[in-house]
C-alpha positions, -999 to +999 in steps of 0.1 A: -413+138-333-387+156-308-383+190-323-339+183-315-326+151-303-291+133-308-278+119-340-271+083-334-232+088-332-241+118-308-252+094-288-228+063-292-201+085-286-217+104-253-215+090-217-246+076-192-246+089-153-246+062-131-260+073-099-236+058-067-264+048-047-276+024-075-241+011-075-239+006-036-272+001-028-290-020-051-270-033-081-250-061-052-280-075-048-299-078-081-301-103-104-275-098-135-305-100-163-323-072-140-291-053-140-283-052-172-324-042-187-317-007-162-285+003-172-300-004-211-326+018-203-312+038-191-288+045-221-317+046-241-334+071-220-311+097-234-327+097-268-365+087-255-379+093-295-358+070-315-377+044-332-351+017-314-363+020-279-391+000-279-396-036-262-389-058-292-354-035-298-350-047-265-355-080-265-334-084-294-302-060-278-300-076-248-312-115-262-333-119-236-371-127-241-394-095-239-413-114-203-377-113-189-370-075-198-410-067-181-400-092-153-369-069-148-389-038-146-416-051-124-385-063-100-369-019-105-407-008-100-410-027-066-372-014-060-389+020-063-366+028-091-388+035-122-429+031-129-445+010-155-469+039-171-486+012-197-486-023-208-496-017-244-473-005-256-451-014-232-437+024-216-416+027-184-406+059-165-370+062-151-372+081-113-351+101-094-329+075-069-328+099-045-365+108-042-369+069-035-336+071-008-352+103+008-389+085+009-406+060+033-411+030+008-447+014+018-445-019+025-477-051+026-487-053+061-504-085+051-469-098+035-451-093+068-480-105+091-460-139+105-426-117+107-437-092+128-453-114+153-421-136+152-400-107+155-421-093+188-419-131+204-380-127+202-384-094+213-405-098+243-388-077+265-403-040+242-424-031+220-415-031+184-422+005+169-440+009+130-404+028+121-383-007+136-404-029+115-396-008+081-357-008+089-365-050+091-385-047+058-354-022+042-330-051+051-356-080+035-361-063-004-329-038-006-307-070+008-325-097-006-323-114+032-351-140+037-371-133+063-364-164+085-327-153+080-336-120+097-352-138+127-326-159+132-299-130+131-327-109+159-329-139+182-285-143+183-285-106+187-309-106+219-289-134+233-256-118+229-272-082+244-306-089+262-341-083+249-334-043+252-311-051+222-314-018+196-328-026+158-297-004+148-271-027+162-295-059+150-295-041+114-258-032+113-251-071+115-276-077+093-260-059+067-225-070+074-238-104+073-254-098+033-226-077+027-207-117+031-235-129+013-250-145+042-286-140+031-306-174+039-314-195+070-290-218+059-261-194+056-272-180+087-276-210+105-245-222+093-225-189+107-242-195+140-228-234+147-196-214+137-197-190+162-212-218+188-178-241+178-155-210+187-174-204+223-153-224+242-118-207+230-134-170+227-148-171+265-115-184+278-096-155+261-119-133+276-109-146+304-072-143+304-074-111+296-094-104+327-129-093+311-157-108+333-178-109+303-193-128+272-179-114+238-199-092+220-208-099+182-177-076+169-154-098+192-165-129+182-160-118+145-123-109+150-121-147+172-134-159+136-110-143+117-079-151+138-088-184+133-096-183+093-062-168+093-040-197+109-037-189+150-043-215+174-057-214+204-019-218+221-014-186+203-044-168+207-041-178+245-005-162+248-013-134+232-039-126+254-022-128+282+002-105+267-027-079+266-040-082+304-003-078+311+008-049+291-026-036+308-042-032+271-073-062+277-091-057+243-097-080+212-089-048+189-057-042+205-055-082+203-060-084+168-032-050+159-008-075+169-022-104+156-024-087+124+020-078+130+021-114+133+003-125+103+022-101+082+055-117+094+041-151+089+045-161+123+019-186+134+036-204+163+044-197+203+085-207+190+081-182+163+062-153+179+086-158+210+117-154+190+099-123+172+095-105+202+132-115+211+148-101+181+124-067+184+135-060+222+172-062+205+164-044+180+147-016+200+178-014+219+196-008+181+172+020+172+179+037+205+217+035+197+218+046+164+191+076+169+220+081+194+248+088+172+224+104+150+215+129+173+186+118+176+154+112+199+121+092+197+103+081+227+088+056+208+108+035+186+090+004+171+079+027+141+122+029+135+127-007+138+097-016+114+109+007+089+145+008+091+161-014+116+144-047+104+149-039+066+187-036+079+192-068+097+171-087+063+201-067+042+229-087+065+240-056+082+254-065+115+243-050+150+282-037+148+287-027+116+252-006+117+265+013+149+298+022+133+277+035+100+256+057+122+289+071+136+303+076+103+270+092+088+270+115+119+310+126+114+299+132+076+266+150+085+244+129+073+219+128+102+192+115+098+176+078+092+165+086+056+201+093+048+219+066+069+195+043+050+206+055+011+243+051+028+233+014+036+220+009+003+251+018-018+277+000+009+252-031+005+257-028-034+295-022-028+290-055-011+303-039+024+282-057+052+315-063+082+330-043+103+363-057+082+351-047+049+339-015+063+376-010+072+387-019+041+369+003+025+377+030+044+410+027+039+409+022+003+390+054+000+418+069+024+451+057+004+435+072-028+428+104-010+463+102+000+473+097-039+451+127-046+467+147-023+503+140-034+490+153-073+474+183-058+509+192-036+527+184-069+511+213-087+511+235-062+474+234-044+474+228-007+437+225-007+415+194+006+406+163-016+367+169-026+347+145-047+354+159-078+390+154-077+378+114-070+358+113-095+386+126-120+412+100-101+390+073-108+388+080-147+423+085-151+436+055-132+404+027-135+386+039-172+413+050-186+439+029-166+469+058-174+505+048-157+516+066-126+549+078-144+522+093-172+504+109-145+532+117-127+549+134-157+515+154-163+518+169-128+551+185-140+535+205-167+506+215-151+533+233-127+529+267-122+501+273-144+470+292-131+446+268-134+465+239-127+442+211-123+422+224-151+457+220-171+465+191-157+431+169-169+433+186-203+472+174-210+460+139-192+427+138-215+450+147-246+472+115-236+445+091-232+430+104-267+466+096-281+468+070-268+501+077-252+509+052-225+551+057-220+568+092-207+590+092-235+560+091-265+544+117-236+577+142-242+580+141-278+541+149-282+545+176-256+554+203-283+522+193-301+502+191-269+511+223-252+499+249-277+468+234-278+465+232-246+468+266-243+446+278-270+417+260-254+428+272-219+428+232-208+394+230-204+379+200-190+353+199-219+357+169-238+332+148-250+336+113-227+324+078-243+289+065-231+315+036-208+330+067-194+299+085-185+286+055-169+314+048-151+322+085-140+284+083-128+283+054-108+316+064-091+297+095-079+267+073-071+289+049-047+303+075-029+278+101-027+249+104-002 
């Protein structure tokens, strides 16, 4: 017995290391049962002595039949990921996944006999090396690909680039391939007569775009994909002559764009054509509003994916977003981050024309013009600042006060040091009052003004939560 070991809560309550390689390199392709009897081990592994980790406690954990759970371990021992050390009683060793990473597995020569010489037929044009044929065994057992699948994937890759074909580039699309779960002649064979129906269509883009070549196996996976994705050959053909034109003759370039015109849903020559229409315009906006902003890019698709577009979709006119970038400009607000919060709170204001833009405008001007008059009246000659509008809007829209009432304040607030200080505090008394005539306002007065006084008319007092949220979301409209 283990002199110190964990209590059974110690260990119910601690945490197993998985090792990433297992993850990525070998739990994909194994069977589920197989899967789970390794991770089980290895939790028991952590407390090797206790009288539960045995076979039977096993068996019965993981309801599987004790041959399954030594079938599983067999399958991890050929992985190279543990060693059966007896039989009776049943005793396995958990290794080091990295010693098996870092090592040369050995492989049957006997089991691979037909392989290799099929694989050096295909081949004929070099000599297959020992280290080529392990990198073909690697991708058999650690991918689970059958061996016939493997032939078939070296014989497409030596027709695609010749017999001097490299086992790196044949095992890179191996991988992909079981990666996609293409691990059997028949999913292989069936990728193939994919490929071999898409010939026709990839060779004559290759040929619009001026490449006097076949396409390679990366090329004829992106031809695949456009297709899976919805693009006919009338678009696929346009839009390769659109690469040879704009001097860019590629299938990745190809499929950037492509992948513009999936995101926007656009799977017709119509649609695409009237795409590209709308973006030369709105290139032209960009460059007009970075304009008035001040502004320069040499480059600005990034401006009309990310602002200009987003603009138009609101219902903001070419107009109205030219005389908003002159307005933000005048108001220092120069740059596209701020015109855009500025377009948010108009489009919430509901101010999308030219006309309502004006209107707008000129309702914020007459009020400023109101505020100014009550500022003159008590003696400041200052400008109208957002404070001031924010107080207006109380007085007049919250509190809906009377212009005589407002009017009448003005006259006491005359003369007094801080008159617009004064002035709110004899307006905020009223509206607590509930005084809504000039006379009621006079015969209060001799109430109102000592108090006043004493608390120096401070602005102080405690608004309702319909005030607050109306005070706010003046601020908010106007704001930027």
């Amino acid at each position: 017995m283990a002199f110190c070991k964990y209590s059974i809560d110690m260990l119910a309550n601690n945490s197993t290391a998985i090792d990433n390689i297992f993850i990525n390199n070998y739990l994909p392709y194994a069977d589920a049962n197989h899967v789970k009897v390794y991770l089980y081990g290895l939790y028991k592994c952590q407390d090797s002595n206790a009288t539960d980790n045995t076979l039977e406690h096993f068996a019965q954990e993981l309801h599987m039949s004790e041959e399954e759970i030594e079938n599983a371990y067999a399958y991890w021992q050929e992985q190279g990921l543990v060693q059966i050390l007896n039989v009776i009683p049943y005793e396995v060793r958990y290794l080091p996944i990295s010693d098996v990473i870092n090592n040369t597995k050995k492989y049957n020569a006997k089991k691979y006999e037909s392989f290799n010489a099929q694989a050096q037929e295909i081949l004929c044009g070099r000599m297959i090396t020992p280290n080529e044929y392990r990198e073909y065994y690697d991708v058999i057992e650690r991918l689970h690909m059958e061996k016939e699948a493997l032939l078939m994937i070296i014989n497409y890759c030596v027709n695609i680039k010749g017999n001097n074909v490299g086992y790196a580039y044949i095992t890179t699309i191996a991988k992909d391939w079981a990666n996609q779960k293409i691990t059997t002649a028949k999913q292989v064979e069936n990728r193939l007569l994919e490929f071999e129906n898409l010939r026709t269509g990839m060779e004559y883009v290759c040929k619009l775009m001026g490449m006097k070549r076949l396409p390679n196996i990366e090329e004829r996976a992106l031809y695949q994909k456009w297709n899976e994705e919805g693009f006919d050959d009338e678009v696929l053909n346009q839009v390769a002559k659109k690469m040879k034109a704009k001097n860019k003759p590629s299938f990745q370039a190809m499929d950037v764009l492509l992948d513009k015109y999936f995101a926007q849903k656009l799977f017709s020559v119509s649609e695409i054509e009237l795409y590209e229409e709308e973006k030369t315009k709105s290139n032209q906006i960009a460059k007009k509003i970075a304009k008035n902003l001040g502004l320069y890019y040499e480059n600005v698709e990034p401006i009309v994916d990310t602002y200009i577009f987003p603009w138009l979709n609101l219902g903001f006119s070419e107009k109205m977003l030219e005389e908003i970038s002159n307005y933000c400009f005048k108001t220092n607000v120069r740059t596209l981050e701020g015109m855009n919060k500025v377009l948010n709170k108009f489009h919430k204001l509901g101010v999308l024309t030219e006309q309502s833009l004006q209107e707008y405008f000129n309702g914020v001007l007459s009020v400023d013009k109101k505020i100014k008059e009550i500022l003159e009246s008590i003696g400041l000659s200052r400008n109208v600042n957002q404070f001031d509008r924010d107080k207006f809007k109380v007085w007049t829209e919250i509190w809906q006060m009377p212009e005589d009432i407002l009017s009448y304040a003005c006259t006491l607030a005359v003369g007094k040091d801080q008159p617009m200080q004064y002035l709110a505090s004899v307006i905020s008394t009223f509206h607590d009052k509930n005084i809504k005539t000039v006379d009621d306002a006079k015969k209060s007065f001799d109430i109102i003004a000592p108090k006043a006084q004493k608390s120096n008319f401070s602005t102080g007092r405690s608004y309702t939560k319909e005030e607050m949220n109306a005070l706010f979301q003046s601020i908010d409209e106007i704001e930027v």
